[in-house]
N, C-alpha and C positions, 0 to 999 in steps of 0.2 A: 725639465718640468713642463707641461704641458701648459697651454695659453688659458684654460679655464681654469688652472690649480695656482695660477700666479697672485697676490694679492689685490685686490682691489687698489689702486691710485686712487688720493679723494681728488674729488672736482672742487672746481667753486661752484658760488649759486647759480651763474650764469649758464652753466653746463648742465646744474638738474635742471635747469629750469624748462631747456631748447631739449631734454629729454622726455621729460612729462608734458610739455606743452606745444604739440603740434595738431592737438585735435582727438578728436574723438574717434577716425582712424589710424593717423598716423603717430599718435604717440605711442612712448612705451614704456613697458614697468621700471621702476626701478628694484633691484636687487634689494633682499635685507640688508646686506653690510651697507651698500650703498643709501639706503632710508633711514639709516642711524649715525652715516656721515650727515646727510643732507637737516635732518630734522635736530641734530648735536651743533651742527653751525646754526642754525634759526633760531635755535636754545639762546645761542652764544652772543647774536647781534650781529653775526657776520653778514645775514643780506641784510641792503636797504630795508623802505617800508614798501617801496614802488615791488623791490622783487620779493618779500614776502606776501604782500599779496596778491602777484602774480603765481607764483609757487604753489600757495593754498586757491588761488580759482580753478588754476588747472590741476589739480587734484581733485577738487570737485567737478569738475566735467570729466574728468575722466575715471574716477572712482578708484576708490583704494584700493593694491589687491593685497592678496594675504600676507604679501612678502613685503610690502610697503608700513603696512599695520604693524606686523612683529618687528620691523627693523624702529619705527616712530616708537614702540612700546620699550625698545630694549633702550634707546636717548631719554626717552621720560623717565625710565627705571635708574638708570646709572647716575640721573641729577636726584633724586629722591631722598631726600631727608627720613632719619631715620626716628622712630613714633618708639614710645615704649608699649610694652607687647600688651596686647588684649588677652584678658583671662580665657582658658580656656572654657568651651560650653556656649559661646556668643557666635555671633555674625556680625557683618558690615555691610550695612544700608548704604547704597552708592545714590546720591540723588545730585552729584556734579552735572552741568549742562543738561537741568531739565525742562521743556520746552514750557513757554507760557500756558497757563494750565486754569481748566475751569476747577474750581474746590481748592482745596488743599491739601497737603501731604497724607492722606490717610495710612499710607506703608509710615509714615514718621510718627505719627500718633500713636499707631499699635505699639512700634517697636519702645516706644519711650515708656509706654506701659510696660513693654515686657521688661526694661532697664529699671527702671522704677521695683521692681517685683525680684529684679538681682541678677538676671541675663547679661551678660556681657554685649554693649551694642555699639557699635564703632559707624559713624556717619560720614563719610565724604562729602563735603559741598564744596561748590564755586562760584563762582563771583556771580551774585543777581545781576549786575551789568551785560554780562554777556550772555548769560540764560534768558534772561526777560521778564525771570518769575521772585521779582522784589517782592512785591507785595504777597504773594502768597508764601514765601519761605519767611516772610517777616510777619504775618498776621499767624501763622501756624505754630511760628516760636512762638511768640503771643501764647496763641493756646494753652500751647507745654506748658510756660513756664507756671501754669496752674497744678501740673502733674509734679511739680518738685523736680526736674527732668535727672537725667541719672546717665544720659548720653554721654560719648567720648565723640566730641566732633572735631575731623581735621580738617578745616580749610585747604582749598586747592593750593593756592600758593603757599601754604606753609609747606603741604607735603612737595611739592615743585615751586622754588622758589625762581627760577629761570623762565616760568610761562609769565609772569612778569612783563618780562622784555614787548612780551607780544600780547600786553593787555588792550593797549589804544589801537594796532591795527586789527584788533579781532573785532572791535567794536566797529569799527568804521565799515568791517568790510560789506555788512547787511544780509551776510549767511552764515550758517551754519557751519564752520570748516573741518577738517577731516579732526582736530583737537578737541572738538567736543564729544567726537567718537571716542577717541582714546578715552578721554578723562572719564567715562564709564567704568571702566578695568581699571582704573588706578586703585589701591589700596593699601595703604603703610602696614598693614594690619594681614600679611597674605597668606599666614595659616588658618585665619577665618575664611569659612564660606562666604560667598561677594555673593550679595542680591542687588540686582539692578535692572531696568524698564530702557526700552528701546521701540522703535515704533514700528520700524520695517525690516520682517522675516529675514532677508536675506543677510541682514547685519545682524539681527540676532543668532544669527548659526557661523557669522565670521569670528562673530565676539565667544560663543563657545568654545570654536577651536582655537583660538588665539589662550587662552584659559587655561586649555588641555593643554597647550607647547608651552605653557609655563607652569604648569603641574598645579594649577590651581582649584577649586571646586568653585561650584557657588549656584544659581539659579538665577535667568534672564528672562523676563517677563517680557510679552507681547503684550504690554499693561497699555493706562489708563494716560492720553496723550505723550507716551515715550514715557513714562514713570512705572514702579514699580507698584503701583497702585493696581491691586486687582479689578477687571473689568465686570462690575457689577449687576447687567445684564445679561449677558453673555458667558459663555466657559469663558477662561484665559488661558492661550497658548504660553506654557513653561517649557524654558529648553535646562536640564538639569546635565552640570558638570560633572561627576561623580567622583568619589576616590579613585584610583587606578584611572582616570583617565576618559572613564566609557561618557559618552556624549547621549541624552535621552532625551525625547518631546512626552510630557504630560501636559495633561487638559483638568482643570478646576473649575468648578461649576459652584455659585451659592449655595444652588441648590442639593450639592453634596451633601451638604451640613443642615437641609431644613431653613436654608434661611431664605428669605425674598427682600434681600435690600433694598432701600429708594434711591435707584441710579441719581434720582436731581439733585443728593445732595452734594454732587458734583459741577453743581450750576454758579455760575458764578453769584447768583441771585441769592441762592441759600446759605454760602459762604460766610455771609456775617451772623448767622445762626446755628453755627457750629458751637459758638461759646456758651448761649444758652443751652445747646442741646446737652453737651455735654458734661453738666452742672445737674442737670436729672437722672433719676434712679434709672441705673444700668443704660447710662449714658443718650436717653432719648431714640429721636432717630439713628444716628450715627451707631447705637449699641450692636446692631448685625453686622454694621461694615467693619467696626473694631472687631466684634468677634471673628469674621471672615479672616482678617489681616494679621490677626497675632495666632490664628492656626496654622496659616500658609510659614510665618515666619518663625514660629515652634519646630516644624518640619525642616525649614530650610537650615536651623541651627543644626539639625540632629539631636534637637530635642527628645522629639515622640518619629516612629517611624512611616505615620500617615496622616493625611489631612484630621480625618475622623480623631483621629485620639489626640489632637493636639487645639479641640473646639472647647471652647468653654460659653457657656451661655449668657448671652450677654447681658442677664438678670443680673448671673453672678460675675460679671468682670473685674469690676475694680477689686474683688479678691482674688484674683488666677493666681496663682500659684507656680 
């Protein structure tokens, strides 16, 4: 047998660690099998706290590659507890590890409308501690809970109950680690389309094809600080996963739809005037940004087959159908 067809030997952590951490030159990748040894022991408790967050810094300086990501993907999958299945005709709003954010959830507003109305909607979150964004996933359930909400939400650690182990050193560490990447793509739910928001292009085209090698569909937003919140000013860059595989970039615009939203109500200012707004006939200001959000999300179920046919006027929202 040849030396590259031999099995992988696992290491210890001490051996990933002098592998991924010699710099920004001289380190080097790890292998998939080997990033599913190395992140299945992190799972497990097997490094310190000293070398798990040495592990995860130098991972971030030196940046994940794609064989690092499907190997951490294929250890997060194999600890995964199993969800009972989401009806079919729905999607799954990923809003795990979403960055501290001016406004509130508006991709979580629409969808719970379109849950409310009978859509199957499956939500990923995870711990406000380590995202940063308590207050606004907690004022926005707020919100809902005026919409009767109709959501199936999994908690991270229910769906991975092993990220646990490495609740206090994620906390301590004061960044972002290569885990809040992953927890993007997680979803118990993996016959549904996944929609989820990321901030920087080159990791939304990782998290594609990471999607594709696991035969999954869904739409990744170049949203509204790393969320799946459409950018209200501006087109928003969608990179869409398809059946069969095919990998595609669409552009959405408000103004596709007629509509001229007010980007401020993304300000943290206006934020406690969401509950007013949306207690008014066809939900006040907020009614175009709803409209916008529950067409894009219409679409992304496979709903309607274009943004266009899946708008409903935010006169008439609270009846969509």
């Amino acid at each position: 047998m040849m030396d590259d067809q031999k099995p992988q030997e696992s290491l210890g952590p001490v051996a990933y660690i002098r592998k991924v951490g010699r710099g920004k030159t001289l380190s080097r990748d790890l292998g998939a099998d080997e990033a599913c040894d190395a992140f299945s022991q992190l799972l497990a408790g097997r490094f310190t706290p000293a070398q798990a967050g040495a592990f995860l810094q130098a991972l971030r300086i030196k940046e994940l590659s794609r064989e690092e990501l499907d190997g951490m993907m294929t250890a997060l999958n194999n600890q995964a507890q199993t969800f009972p299945a989401l009806s079919a005709g729905g999607l799954v709003l990923n809003l795990a590890s979403d960055t501290p954010r001016k406004g509130g959830h508006a991709s979580l507003l629409a969808a719970n409308l379109l849950a409310s109305k009978g859509m199957p909607v499956g939500v990923v979150h995870s711990d406000p501690m380590l995202s940063g964004n308590t207050d606004s996933w907690d004022g926005t359930m707020r919100l809902i809970g005026s919409f009767a909400s109709s959501l199936t939400i999994a908690d991270i650690y229910d769906l991975i109950p092993a990220l646990q182990n490495l609740r206090q050193i994620r906390s301590e560490l004061g960044f972002r680690s290569c885990f809040h990447t992953a927890e993007k793509i997680l979803s118990p739910w993996q016959n549904a389309p996944l929609v989820l928001g990321i901030s920087h292009r080159h990791y939304a085209e990782r998290l594609a094809e990471n999607l594709q090698r696991r035969g999954m569909t869904g739409k990744i937003v170049l949203g509204n600080h790393g969320t799946p919140d459409l950018v209200l000013h501006k087109e928003t860059e969608i990179w869409e996963v398809l059946p069969g595989g095919e990998i595609r970039m669409i552009h959405f615009h408000p103004e596709d739809l007629g509509l001229y939203p007010d980007s401020g109500v993304y300000s943290l200012g206006f934020f406690p005037k969401w509950k007013d707004e949306l207690v008014q006939e066809g939900f006040g200001v907020l009614g175009p940004v709803l409209s916008y959000h529950t067409a894009f999300l219409r679409y992304a179920a496979g709903e309607v087959s274009g943004l266009r046919e899946g708008f409903v006027p935010w006169s008439e929202l609270s009846g969509v159908t």
